[in-house]
C-alpha positions in Angstrom: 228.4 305.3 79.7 228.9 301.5 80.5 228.4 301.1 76.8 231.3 303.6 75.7 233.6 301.8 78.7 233.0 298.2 77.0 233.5 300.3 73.2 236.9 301.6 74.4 238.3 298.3 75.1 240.8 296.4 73.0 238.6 293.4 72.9 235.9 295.0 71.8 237.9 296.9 69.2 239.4 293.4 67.9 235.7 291.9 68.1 234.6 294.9 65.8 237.4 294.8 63.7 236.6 291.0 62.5 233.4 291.7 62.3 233.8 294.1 59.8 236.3 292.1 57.5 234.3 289.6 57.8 231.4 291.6 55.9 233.6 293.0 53.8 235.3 289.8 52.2 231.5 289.2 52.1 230.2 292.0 50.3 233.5 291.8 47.7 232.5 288.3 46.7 228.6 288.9 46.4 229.4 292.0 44.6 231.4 289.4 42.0 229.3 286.6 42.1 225.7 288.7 41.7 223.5 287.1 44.4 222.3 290.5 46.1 218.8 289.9 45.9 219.1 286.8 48.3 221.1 289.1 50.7 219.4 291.7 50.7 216.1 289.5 52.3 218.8 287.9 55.0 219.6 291.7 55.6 216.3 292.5 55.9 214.9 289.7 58.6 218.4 290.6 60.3 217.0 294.2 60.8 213.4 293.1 61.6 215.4 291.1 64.4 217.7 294.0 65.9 214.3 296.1 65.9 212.3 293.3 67.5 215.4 292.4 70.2 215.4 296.5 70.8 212.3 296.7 71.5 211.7 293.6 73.2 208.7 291.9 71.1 208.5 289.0 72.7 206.5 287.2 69.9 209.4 288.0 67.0 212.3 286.9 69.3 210.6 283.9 70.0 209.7 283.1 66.2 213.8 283.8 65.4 214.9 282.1 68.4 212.8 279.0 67.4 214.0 279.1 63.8 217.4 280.5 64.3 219.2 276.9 63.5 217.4 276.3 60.8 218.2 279.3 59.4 221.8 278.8 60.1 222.1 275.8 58.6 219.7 277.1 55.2 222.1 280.0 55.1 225.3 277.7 54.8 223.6 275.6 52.4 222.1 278.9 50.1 225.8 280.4 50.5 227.9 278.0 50.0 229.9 279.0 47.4 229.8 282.8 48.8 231.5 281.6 52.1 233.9 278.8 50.5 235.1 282.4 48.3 235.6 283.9 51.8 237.7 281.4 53.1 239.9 280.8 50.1 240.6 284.8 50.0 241.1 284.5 53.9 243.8 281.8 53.3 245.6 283.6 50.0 246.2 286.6 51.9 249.8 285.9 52.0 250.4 284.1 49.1 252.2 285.5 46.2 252.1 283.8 43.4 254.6 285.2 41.0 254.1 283.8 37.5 257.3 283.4 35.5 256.0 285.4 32.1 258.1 285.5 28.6 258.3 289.2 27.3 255.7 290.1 24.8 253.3 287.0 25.6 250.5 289.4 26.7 250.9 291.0 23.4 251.4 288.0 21.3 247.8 286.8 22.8 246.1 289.9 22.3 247.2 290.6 18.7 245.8 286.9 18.2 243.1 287.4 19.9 242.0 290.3 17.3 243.0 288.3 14.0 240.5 285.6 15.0 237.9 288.6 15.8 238.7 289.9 12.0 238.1 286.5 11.2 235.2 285.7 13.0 236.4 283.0 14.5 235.8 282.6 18.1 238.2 282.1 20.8 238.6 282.2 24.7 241.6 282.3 26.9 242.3 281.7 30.6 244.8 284.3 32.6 244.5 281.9 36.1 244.8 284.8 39.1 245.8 283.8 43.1 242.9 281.6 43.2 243.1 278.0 41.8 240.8 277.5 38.8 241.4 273.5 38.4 238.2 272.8 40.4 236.6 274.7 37.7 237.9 273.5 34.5 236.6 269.9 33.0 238.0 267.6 29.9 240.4 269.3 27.3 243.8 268.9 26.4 247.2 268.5 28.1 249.6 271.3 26.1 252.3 272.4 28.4 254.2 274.4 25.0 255.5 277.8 24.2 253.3 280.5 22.7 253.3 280.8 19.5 251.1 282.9 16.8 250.9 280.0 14.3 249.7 277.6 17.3 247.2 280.1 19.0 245.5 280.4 15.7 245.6 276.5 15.2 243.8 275.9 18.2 240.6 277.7 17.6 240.8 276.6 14.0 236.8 275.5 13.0 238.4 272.1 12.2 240.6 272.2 15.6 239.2 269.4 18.1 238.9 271.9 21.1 239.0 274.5 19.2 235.4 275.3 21.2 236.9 275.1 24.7 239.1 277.3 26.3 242.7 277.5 26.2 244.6 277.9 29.6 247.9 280.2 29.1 250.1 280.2 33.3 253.4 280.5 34.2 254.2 281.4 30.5 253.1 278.2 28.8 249.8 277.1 27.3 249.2 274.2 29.8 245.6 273.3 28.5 243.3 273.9 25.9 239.9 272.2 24.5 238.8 273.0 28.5 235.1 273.7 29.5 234.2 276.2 31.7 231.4 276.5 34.5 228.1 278.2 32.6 227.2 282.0 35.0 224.2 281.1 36.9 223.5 284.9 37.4 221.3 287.1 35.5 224.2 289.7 34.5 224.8 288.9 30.5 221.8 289.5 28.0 220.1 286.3 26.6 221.8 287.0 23.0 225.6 286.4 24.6 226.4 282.7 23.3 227.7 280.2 25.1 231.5 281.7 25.6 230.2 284.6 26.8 228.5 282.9 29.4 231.2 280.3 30.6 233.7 283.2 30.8 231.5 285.1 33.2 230.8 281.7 35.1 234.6 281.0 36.1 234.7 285.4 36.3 231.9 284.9 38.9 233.9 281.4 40.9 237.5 283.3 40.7 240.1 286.1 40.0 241.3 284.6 37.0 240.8 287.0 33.9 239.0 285.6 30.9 239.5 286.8 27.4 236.6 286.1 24.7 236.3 286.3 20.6 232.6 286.9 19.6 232.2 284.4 16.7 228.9 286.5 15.7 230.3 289.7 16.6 234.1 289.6 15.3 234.3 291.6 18.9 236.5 291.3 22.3 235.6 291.2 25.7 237.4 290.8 28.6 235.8 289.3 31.9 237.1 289.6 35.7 235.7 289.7 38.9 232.2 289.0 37.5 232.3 292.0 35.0 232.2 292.3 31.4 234.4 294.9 29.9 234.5 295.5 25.8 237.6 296.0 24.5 238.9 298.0 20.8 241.9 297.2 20.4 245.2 295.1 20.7 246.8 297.4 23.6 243.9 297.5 25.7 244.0 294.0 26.1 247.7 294.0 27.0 246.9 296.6 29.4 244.1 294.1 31.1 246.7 291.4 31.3 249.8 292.9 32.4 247.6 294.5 35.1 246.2 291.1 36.4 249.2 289.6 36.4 250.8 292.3 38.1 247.9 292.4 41.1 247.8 288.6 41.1 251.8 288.7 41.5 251.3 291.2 44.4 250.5 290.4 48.1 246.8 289.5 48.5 246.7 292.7 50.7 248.5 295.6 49.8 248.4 299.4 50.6 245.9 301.6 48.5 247.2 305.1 47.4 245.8 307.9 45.7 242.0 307.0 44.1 242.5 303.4 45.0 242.6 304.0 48.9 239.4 306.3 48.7 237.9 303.7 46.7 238.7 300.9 49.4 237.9 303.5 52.4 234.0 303.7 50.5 234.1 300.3 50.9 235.5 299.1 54.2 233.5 302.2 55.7 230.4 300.3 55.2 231.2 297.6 56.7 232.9 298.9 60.2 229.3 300.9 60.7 227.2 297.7 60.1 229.6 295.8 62.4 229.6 298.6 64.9 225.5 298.7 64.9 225.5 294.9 65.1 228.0 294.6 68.2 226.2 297.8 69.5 222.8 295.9 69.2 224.0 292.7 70.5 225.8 294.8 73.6 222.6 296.6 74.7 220.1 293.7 74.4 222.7 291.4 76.5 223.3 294.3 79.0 220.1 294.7 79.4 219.0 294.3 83.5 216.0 291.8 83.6 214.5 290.0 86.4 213.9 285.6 86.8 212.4 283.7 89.0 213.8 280.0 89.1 212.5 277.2 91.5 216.1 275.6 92.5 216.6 272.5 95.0 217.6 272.3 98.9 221.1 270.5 99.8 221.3 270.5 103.4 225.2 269.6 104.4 227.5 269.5 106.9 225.1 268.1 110.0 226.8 268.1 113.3 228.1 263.7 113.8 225.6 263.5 117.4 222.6 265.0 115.3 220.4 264.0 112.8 217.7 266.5 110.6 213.9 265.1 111.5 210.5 265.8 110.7 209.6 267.8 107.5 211.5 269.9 105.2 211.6 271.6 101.9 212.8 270.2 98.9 212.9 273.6 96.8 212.4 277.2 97.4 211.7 279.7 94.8 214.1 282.5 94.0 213.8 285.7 92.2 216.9 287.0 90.5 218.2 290.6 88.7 220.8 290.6 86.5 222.2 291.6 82.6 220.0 289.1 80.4 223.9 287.4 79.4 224.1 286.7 83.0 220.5 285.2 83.7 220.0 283.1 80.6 223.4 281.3 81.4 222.1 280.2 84.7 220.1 276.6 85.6 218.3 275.4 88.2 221.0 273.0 89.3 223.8 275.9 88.9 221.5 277.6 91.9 220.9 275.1 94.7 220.7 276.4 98.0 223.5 275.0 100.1 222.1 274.7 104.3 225.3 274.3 106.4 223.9 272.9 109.8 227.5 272.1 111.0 226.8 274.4 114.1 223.1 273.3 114.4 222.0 272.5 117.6 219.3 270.3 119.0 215.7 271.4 118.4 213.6 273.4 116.2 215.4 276.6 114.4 215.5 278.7 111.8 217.4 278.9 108.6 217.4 282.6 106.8 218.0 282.3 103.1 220.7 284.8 101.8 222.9 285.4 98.8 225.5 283.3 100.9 223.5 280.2 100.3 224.1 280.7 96.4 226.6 280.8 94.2 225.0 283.8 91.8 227.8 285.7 89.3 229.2 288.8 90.7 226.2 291.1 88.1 223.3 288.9 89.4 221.2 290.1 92.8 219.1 288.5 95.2 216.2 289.9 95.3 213.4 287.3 96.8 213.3 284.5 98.3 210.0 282.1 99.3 210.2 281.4 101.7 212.9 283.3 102.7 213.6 281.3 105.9 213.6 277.0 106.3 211.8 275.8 109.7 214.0 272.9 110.8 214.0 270.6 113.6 217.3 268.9 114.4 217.3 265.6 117.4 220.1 264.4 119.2 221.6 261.0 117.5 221.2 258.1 120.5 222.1 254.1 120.2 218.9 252.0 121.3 218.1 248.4 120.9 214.7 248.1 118.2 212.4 245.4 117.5 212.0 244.0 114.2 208.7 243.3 113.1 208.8 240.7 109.9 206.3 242.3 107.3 203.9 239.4 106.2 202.0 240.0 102.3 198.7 238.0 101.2 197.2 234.5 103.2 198.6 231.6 103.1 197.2 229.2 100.5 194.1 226.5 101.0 193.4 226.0 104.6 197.1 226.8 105.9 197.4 229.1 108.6 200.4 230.3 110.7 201.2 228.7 113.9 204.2 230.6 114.8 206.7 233.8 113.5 210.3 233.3 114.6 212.8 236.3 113.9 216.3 235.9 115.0 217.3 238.4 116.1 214.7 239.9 117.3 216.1 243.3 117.9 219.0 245.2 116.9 220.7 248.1 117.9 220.5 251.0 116.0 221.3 255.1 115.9 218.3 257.1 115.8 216.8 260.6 116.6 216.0 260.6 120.6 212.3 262.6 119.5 209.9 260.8 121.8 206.7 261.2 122.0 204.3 260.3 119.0 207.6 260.7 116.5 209.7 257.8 118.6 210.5 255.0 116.2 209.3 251.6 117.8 210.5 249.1 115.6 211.9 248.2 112.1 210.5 245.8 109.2 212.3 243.3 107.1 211.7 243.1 103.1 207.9 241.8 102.4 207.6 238.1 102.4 204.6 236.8 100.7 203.0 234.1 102.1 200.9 232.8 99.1 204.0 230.9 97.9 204.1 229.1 101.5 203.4 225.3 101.3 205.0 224.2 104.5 207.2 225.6 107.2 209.7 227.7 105.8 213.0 229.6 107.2 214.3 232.5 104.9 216.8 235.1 105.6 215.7 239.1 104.8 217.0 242.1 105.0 216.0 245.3 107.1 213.9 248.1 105.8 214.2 251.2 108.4 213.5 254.6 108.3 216.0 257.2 106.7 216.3 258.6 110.4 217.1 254.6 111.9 220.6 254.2 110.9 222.7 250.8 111.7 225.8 251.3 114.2 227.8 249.3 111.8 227.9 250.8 108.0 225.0 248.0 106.8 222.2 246.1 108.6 222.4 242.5 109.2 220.1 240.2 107.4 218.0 238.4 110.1 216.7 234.8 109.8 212.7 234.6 109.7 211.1 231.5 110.2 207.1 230.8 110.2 206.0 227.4 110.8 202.7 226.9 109.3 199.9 223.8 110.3 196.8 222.8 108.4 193.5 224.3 110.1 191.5 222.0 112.0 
């Protein structure tokens, strides 16, 4: 029920929605380019992880949470000219790009196109879609001049000097020709295709552009787009394949479907809102799921009354044991959960401290449920101002046959602030900073500083230094 509250939502709806266009820009490019069997194996460990996170196999999701980066990062490197096809189709989804044709230049190029086939002579010639193809396209020829019959068939003439590259026909002008083309790295033509054949399907495989190709062996026609091979008869049925591209490429990048075309794109989108409803599904469930944590967080003990001071001993940490949706517990850290004590209406003497949910600051979905120990035995003292004696703290013997004839401290006492405890607790005196005597050679006067107690405060904000002087004598 929780599940179908957080389906219904718009946010959840837009999350889905992304999702699923996401996968399905995706599965359009893999579907041209031909790498299935490499997703197919990401689909599969994918599944093995929903399964494992569903059932809560501890030694799987700890495998895939340990190699989960590197994955990431071998996934971007194997895909990286899958996703780089996402993103351009993402960022040409309003661009029309109109190209300004002459009237009969499709068929001018296709009745070309079949006099070199009668002639065995091959050819291959470059429609450029939405996409930009100059990435793609090395060396060759600047052109920039207006079809022509005599000057198509001049340019894959045997004795031409690009007459093995491809010519590049846009915006109703052969701009290039003598250009080579990107080889297909997939496995979708036969061995016995030559070399044409082969750069054709590689630039049909990296774009939208729509490649024409004259078999020199053959005498035959083919037409390639979208990483498919289509053999073609005739004259008209290449005009057809052109005006058509040039017609969808002229079109915005996303467009209505009617009739056979929006069942066709309904078959395909359908796919991918039921993986991306399964995978937010998945994710939703193993996130919501209620666990249970114990963390070991620290003690801050604030707000102590000015006239008292905290003595004796306390604890440091306590142990806490939490329920909550796994989102929830995983986001949380020990220094997130410190346990705040407010002894601002302490009063003097031994008392107890329950632990509550008011001593955290847990998210609204996580519970309390245990605490150890659940309550913090604490023994507060009344601050009082008292003079105390300073006891200069001598290291090591004197060197040779020195000894000390007399210790001088001025002053001898100070007044501090201190816990009125008595008894075996009562703080007698104070030390200064070590002074080690094995570097004595004579009498000496040095100044030190004071080394009290946490509980010993000064009255002023800093002790004083105090001025120690030990007079030493040769032994007799």
């Amino acid at each position: 029920m929780v599940i179908l509250k957080e389906l219904l939502t718009w946010r959840s709806a837009v999350d889905i929605l992304l999702i699923a266009a996401g996968l399905f820009f995706l599965y359009r490019t893999l579907l041209r380019l031909g790498t299935w069997a490499i997703f197919t194996g990401v689909l599969l460990a994918t599944a093995v992880f929903f399964v494992a996170n569903f059932l809560d196999l501890k030694g799987i999701e700890w495998i895939y949470s340990n190699l989960s980066h590197v994955a990431l990062i071998a996934l971007i490197v194997i895909f990286q000219p899958e996703l780089r096809k996402i993103f351009e189709r993402a960022a040409s989804v309003t661009r029309q790009d109109v190209q300004q044709k002459e009237d009969g230049l499709a068929g001018l190029v296709s009745q070309s196109l079949f006099m070199l086939a009668e002639q065995k002579r091959g050819a291959i010639v470059v429609f450029p879609g939405r996409e930009s193809v100059g990435e793609w396209l090395s060396g060759g020829f600047r052109l920039d001049a207006k079809p022509s019959l005599p000057l198509i068939m001049s340019i894959f003439d045997p004795n031409s000097p690009g007459h093995d590259g491809a010519l590049i026909v846009h915006n109703g002008l052969f701009t290039r020709f003598g250009v080579r083309l990107p080889v297909s790295e997939s496995q979708r033509l036969a061995e016995d295709f030559g070399t044409r054949h082969h750069a054709a399907m590689g630039l049909a495989e990296r774009t939208d552009a729509l490649t024409a190709v004259v078999s020199e062996e053959r005498g035959k026609v083919s037409i390639f787009r979208d990483g498919e091979i289509t053999p073609v008869d005739n004259p008209a049925a290449v005009e057809a394949a052109v005006l058509t591209h040039w017609r969808e490429t002229a079109a915005p990048a996303i467009e209505i479907p009617t009739g056979r075309r929006w069942w066709a794109a309904a078959l395909q989108l359908l796919p991918s809102f039921i993986v991306a409803g399964l995978f937010w599904l998945s994710l939703t469930v193993s996130q919501g799921e209620v666990l249970e944590k114990v963390f070991t967080v620290p003690v801050e003990y604030t707000l102590t009354a000015p006239d008292l001071v905290l003595v004796g001993d306390k604890d440091n940490e306590i142990r806490i044991h939490l329920a909550g949706p796994r989102t929830s517990l995983d986001g949380l850290s020990p220094a997130q959960l410190s346990v705040k004590i407010d002894l601002s209406n302490a009063v003097p003497g031994k008392q107890s401290f329950y632990i509550t949910d008011e001593n955290l600051r847990l998210p609204k979905s996580v519970t309390l449920l245990d605490v150890v120990p659940s309550s913090l035995e604490l023994t507060l003292a009344e601050i009082v101002k008292r003079e105390i004696a300073i006891k200069p703290q001598l290291v090591g013997r004197l060197p040779g046959k020195l000894e000390i004839l007399t210790v001088t401290v001025k002053p001898d006492k100070l007044t501090a602030l201190l816990p009125a405890t008595g008894g075996k607790d009562q703080v007698s005196s104070i030390t200064t900073t070590p002074i080690y005597l094995e570097n004595f050679r004579e009498t000496t006067t040095l100044f030190c500083k004071i080394i009290a107690p946490p509980a010993v405060q000064p009255v002023d904000k800093r002790w004083p230094d105090v001025e120690v002087t030990i007079e030493v004598r040769s032994k007799k």
